[in-house]
N, C-alpha and C positions, 0 to 999 in steps of 0.2 A: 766504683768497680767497673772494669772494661765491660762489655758486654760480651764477649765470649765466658767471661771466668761466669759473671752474673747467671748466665744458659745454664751451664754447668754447676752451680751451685743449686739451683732448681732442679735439676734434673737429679742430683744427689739425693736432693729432700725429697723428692719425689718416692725414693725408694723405702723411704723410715716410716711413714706411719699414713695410712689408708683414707682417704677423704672419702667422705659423704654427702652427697650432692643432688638436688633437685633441679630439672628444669621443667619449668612451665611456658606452654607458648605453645603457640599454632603449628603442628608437621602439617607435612608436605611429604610428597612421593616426586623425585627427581628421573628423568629421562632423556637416557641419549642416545641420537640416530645416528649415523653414519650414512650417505650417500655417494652417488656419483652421479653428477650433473655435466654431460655432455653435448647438450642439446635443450634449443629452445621449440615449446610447445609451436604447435604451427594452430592450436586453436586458440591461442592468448598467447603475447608479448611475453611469457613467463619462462625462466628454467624448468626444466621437467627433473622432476628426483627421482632416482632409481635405485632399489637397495632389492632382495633375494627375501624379504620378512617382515613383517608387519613387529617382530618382536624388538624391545632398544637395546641396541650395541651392548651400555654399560650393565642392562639389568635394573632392579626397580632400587633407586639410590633411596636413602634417608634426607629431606631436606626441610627448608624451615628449621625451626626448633627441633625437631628429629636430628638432622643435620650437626646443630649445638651437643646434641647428645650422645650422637656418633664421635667426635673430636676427641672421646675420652678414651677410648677402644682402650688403649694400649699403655694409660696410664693407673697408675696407681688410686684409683677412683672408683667411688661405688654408686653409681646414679642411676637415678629414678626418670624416664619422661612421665609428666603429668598433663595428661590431653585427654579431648574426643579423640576415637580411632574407629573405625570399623574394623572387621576382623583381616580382609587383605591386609588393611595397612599394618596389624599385628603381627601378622607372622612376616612379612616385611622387614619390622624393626626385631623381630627376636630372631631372624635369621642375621641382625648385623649387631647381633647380643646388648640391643638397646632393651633396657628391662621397661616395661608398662604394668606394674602390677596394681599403682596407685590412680594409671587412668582406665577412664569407662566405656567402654567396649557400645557404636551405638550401631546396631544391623543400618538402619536407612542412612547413617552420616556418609555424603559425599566428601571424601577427604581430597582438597586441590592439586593436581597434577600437573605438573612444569616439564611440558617435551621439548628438547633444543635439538634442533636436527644441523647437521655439519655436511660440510664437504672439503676434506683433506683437512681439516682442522681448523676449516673457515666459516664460523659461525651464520645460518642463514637463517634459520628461524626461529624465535620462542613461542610456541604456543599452551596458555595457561587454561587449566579444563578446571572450572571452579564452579560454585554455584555461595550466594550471600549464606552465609550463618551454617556454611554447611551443608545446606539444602533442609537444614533443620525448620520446622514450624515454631517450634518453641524453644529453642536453645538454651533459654535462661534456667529451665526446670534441669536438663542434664547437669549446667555447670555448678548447678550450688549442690550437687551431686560427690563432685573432687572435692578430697582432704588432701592439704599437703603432711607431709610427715615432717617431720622435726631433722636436722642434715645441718651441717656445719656452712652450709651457703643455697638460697635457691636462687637461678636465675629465671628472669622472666624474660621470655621472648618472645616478642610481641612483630606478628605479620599482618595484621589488620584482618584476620579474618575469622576473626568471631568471640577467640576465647576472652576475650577481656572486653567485649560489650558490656557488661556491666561487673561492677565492682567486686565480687564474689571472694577475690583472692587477698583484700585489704587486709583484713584479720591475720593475715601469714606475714605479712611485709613487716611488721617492729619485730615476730618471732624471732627471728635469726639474722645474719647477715644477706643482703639482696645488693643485686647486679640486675639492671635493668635494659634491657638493646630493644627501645621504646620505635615507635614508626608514628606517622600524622596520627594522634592523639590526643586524648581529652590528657594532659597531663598530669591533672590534680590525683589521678588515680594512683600516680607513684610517689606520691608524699611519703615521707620519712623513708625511702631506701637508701640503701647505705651507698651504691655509688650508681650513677645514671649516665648511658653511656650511647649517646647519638654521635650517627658519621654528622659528617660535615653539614651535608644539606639539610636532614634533621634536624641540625641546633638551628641555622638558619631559621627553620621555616615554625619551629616551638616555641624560639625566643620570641621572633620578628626582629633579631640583632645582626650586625653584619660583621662586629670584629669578635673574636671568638672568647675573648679574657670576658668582654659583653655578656656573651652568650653563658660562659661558666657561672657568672655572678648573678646572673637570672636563674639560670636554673639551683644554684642552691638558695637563694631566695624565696623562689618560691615555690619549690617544693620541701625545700627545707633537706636535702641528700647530703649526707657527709663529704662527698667526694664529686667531682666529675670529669669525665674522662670521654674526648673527643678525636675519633680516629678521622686522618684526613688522606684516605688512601694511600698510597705510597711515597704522601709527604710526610707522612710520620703521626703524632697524636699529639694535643694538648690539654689541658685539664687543671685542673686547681684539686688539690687536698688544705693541707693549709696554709699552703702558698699554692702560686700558677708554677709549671710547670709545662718546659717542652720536648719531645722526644724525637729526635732525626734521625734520618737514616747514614750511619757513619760511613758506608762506603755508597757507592751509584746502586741506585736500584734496578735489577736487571726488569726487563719488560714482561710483566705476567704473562702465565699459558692463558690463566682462568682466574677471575677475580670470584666465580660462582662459591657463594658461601664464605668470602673471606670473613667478613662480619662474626659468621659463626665461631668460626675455628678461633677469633682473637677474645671472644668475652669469653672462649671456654679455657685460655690460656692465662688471660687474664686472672679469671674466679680461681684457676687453680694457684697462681701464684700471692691472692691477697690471701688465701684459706692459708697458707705455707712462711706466712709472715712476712711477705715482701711488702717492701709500702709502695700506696698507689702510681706513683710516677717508676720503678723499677719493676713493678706486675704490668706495667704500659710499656717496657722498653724489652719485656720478655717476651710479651704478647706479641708484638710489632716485627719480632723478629720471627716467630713461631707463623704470624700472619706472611710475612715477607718469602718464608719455604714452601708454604699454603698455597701460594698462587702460581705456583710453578709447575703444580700436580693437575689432574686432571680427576671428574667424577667424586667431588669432595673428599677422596681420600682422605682419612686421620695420619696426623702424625704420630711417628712411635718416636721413643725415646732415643734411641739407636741412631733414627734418622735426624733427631733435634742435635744430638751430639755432634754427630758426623760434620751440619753443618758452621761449628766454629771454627770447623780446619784444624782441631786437634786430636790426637792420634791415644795418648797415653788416658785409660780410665782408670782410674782410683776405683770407682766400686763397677766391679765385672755385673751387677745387678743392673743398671743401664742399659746392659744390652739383653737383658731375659727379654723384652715386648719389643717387639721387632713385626715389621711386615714385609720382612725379603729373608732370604735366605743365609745365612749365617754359618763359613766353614771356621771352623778352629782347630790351631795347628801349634805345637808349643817345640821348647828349648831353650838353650841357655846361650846362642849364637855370640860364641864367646869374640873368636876372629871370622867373621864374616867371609865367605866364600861360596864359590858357583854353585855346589853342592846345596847347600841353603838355598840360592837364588832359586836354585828349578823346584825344589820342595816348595817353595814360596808359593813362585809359579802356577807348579800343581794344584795347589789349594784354592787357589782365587780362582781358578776356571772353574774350581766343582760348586761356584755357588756366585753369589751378590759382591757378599762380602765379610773379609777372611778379618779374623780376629788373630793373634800372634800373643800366646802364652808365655812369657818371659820368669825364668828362673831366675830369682836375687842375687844376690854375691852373696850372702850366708847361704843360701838353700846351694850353689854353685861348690862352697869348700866343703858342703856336708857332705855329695856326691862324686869329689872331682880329686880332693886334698886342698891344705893350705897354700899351695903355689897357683891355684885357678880363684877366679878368673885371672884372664888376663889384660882385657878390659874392663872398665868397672861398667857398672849398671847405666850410672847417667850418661856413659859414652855409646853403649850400647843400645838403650834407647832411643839416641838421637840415630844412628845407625840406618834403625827400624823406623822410623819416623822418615828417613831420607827416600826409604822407598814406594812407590807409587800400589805396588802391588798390596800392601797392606793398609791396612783402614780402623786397626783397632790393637791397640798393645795393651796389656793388663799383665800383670807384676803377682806374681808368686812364691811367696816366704818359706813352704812346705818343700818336698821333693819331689813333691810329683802332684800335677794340675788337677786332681781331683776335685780338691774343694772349688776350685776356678769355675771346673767344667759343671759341676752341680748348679755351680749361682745361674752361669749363661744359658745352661740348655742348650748347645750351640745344635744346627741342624746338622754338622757333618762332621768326623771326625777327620784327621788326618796325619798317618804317621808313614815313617820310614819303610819303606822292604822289608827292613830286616825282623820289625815287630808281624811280620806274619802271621807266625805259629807260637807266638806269644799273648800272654795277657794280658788285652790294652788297656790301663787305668784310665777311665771314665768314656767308655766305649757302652755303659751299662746306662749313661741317663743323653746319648745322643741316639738319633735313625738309621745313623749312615756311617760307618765305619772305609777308609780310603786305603791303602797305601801308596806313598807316591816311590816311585822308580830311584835306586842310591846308584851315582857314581863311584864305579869301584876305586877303592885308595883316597878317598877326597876326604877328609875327615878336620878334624882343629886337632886331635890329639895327634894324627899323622904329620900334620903342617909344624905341630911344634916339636916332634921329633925330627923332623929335618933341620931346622934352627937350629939345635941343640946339635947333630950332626958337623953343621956346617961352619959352628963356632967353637967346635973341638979344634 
């Protein structure tokens, strides 16, 4: 299966039935500056940085394993982070609807802060504000403290700073299915998890192997993991299930904004696609490409579904439910644009400036004679789709069997609605489950039933 269909059949399943998901692992609190460096200190050889606020640009991000947990936002997922947090870092992650109900809240826990300060989007410094174990005296008493809950996958994400000093969490690993994104570690600790998932340098330096099929046969050796799975930045992945396995990038990979957090976003890409029955080497070639949109964003941003779609560069949804989780703005505009004309183009038009990006509700060829008579359409559907697929101004086509986009507009939620003039002082069906009601401006006389009474005119 290509890899666009492959997205798209994920992102289908996505929609049918609710996953349940744990991540354990070390958060973080991520920060970004913004400056403007015009001048060098005249009391040190240094740039001097200048910004209006001691507050960061983006806001206090989720990162680390927080981060991992963030990734899910907007999918069809019910997760848990399981950590130390103090109470900032809590209303932190429940402002970015990361749930903590199973981690334990510690007043004195320093939780690690990651500030990257920029100029024009040129990265100049990372400074990391940590203290060992937390700044905990006894850590080991809080951690045997967490219960994992029972969840259809937990992953473990492992930053090196504290939460898996010692073993606490072994008792959870045979429970369920486990996804492990390990760092310089005692590795015995992740014996029997079901798939273990080091970048490059990682396997390197866990196995002490240099060629990576090496590296796979070691680590199911000897930890004994069903599966392994080795991302090698924007060369792709390799891994052994029960065979080896490799994953490339089918077209050139364009040059990241931001690599910050790619790690995250691919094991939570990953975990959702082996929980959804994809086998290991196709949940690495979903990930790979979910990671590949990932690094193009900025301030760990989640992807939505909407936007996973968008990018296979195809246009027509089967299920309008794709684009309910979304993180941009969403206008929807429907018809049955049977012969295509100007009139339609500026309606088009209209709709895409009132927002991100415009969906195009398409009436059937049955739902088309229910309303029109047996001589309509006059194009069929598959011609008419390609049509709407030719134009730039749209971004999303979904197919409606009813007479009117009601049930469409319920599944999408779209944020905006958009009809005709002439629906003014009328009652716009499904104008009741959107924000924002539009009308765009009608060309007088321009219609498809005017166009094909002139035809018929004209071949009297």
């Amino acid at each position: 299966m290509e890899e666009k269909e492959l997205i798209i059949k994920f992102l289908e399943e996505d929609t049918d039935k609710k996953l349940n998901l744990n991540v354990i692992g070390d958060p973080m609190i991520d920060e970004y500056f913004h400056v403007d460096v015009s001048r060098i200190s005249p009391e040190f050889p240094i740039p001097v940085y200048k910004s209006n606020t001691l507050e960061p640009s983006s806001g206090l991000i989720p990162g680390g394993a927080a981060n991992v947990a963030y990734q899910f936002n907007y999918f069809n997922v019910n997760v848990e982070l399981i950590c130390l947090i103090n109470k900032l870092s809590q209303v932190v992650f429940d402002s970015k609807d990361i749930k903590t109900n199973h981690s334990k809240v510690v007043d004195p826990l320093f939780l690690p802060v990651k500030k990257r300060i920029y100029s024009e989007d040129v990265p100049l410094v990372r400074w990391d504000i940590e203290k060992e174990n937390y700044g905990l005296e006894d850590i080991n008493k809080h951690l045997m403290d967490l219960v994992i809950p029972d969840s259809d996958c937990n992953i473990f994400s492992d930053y090196s700073k504290g939460l898996f000093k010692t073993p606490w969490f072994r008792k959870f690993i045979k429970k369920t299915k486990s996804v492990v994104d390990p760092k310089n570690n005692f590795i015995d600790f992740w014996e029997d998890c079901t798939v273990f998932k080091p970048n490059a340098h990682e396997a390197s330096l866990l196995s002490d192997k240099k060629l990576w099929k090496d590296q796979a046969e070691f680590f199911m050796d000897s930890i004994r993991c069903k599966s392994v799975v080795i991302t090698q930045s924007g060369n792709g992945v390799v891994g052994k299930d029960d065979s080896f396995f490799e994953v490339r990038p089918e077209t050139k990979v364009e040059k990241p904004n931001s690599v910050i957090g790619a790690g995250d976003c691919f094991i939570a890409f990953l975990t959702m696609a082996i929980c959804r029955g994809f086998s290991i080497e196709d949940a690495a070639r979903i990930a790979f490409a979910a990671g590949t949109f990932y690094v193009q964003r900025k301030y760990n941003k989640p992807i939505s579904p909407a936007e996973l779609f968008s990018s296979t560069g195809k246009k027509l949804v089967t299920k309008p439910e794709i684009l309910a989780k979304r993180n941009f703005k969403l206008v929807f505009t429907n018809g049955c644009y049977d012969l295509l004309h100007a009139g339609h183009l500026n309606t088009l038009k209209f709709s895409k400036n009132a927002g991100d990006k415009l969906c195009v509700g398409l009436n059937s060829d049955e739902s088309i004679k229910k309303l029109k008579g047996d001589s309509r359409p006059i194009v069929d559907l598959k011609n008419r789709i390609k049509m709407l697929e030719s134009l730039d101004v749209v971004d999303y086509i979904v197919v409606f069997e009813e007479e009117t986009p009601e049930e469409v507009i319920k599944k999408i939620r779209p944020d905006t609605l958009v009809k005709g003039e002439d629906y003014r002082n009328k009652k716009v069906v499904g104008s009741n489950y959107v924000d924002e009601l539009l009308f765009a401006p009608m060309q007088e006389g321009l219609s498809t039933t005017n166009i094909i009474e002139i035809i018929k005119q004209n071949n009297k």
